[in-house]
N, C-alpha and C positions, 0 to 999 in steps of 0.2 A: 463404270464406276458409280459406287452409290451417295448419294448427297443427302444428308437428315435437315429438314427444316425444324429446326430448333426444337428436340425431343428430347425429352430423357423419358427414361422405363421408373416406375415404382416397384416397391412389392410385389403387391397383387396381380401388376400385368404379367412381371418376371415368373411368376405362379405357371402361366399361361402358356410361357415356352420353353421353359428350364427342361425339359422331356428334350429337347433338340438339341441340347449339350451336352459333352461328356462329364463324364462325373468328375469331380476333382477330388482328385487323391492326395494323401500328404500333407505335408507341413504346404498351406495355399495361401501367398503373402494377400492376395485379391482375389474377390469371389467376381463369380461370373456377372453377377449385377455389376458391378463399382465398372469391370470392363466392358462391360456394352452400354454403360453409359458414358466411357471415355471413347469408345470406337464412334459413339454420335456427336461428342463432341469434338472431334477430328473433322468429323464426315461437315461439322456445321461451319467448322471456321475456318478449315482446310490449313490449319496449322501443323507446323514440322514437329515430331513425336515425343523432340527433347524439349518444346513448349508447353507440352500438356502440363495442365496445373497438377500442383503439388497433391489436391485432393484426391485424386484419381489414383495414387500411386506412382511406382515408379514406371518411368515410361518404357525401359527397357525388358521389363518383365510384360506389361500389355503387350506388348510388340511383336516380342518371341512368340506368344501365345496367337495374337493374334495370324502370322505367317502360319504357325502350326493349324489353325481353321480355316484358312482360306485353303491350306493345301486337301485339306481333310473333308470340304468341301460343307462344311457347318456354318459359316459367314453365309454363303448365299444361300442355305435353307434357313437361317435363321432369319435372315431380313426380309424374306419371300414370307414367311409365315410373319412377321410382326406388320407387314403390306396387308396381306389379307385380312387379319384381324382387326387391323386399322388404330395398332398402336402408335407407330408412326408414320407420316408421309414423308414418303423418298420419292425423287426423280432421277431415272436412271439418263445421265449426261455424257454425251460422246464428242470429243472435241479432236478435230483434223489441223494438223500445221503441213503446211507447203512455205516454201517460195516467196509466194504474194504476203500472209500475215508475219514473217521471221526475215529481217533484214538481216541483211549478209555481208559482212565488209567486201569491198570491192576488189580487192587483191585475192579473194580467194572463187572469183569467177574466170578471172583470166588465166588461161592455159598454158601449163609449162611451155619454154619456148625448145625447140625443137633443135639441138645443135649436134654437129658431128663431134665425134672423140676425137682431138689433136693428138698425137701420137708426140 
């Protein structure tokens, strides 16, 4: 997962990798700018999609769009080239849950009890 320390893109950087995105066709409620600067500021506060601010658009349309580039494999060349160029820094974060950090009520470690069927 990728994590933005507090970036947004301009213009001119946008200049720089807009080649790495499909073109937008159609009636287009958000241009590809306004959503790569709302996918960073997801990435920065790790808030849920129906809190993105009002400015960015609507959050249901980012969203669609965005599942449609992660599948299409555009999200991770685009933030792999904005790394290189040094638009913005990410750190790429891998977090493991077991056992030991997720407490677990206690009724659901104890094992069904084992009885015969009374006829």
């Amino acid at each position: 997962m990728w994590y933005s320390k507090g970036m947004r893109i301009n213009e001119g950087q946008y200049e720089r990798i807009k080649h790495l995105l499909p073109k937008q066709r159609g009636n287009v409620s958000i241009n590809n700018l306004t959503l790569i600067n709302a996918l960073l500021y997801i990435g920065e506060n790790g808030c849920k999609w129906r809190r993105l601010p009002k400015e960015y658009g609507n959050w249901h349309v980012i969203y669609k769009r965005f599942r449609r580039w992660v599948g299409a494999g555009v999200i991770e060349r685009l933030f792999r080239e904005m790394c290189s160029q040094e638009l913005i820094e990410t750190e790429a974060v891998v977090r493991l849950l077991d056992s030991m950090t997720v407490p677990v009520h206690p009724d659901v470690c104890v094992a069904l009890k084992k009885t015969k069927h009374k006829p």
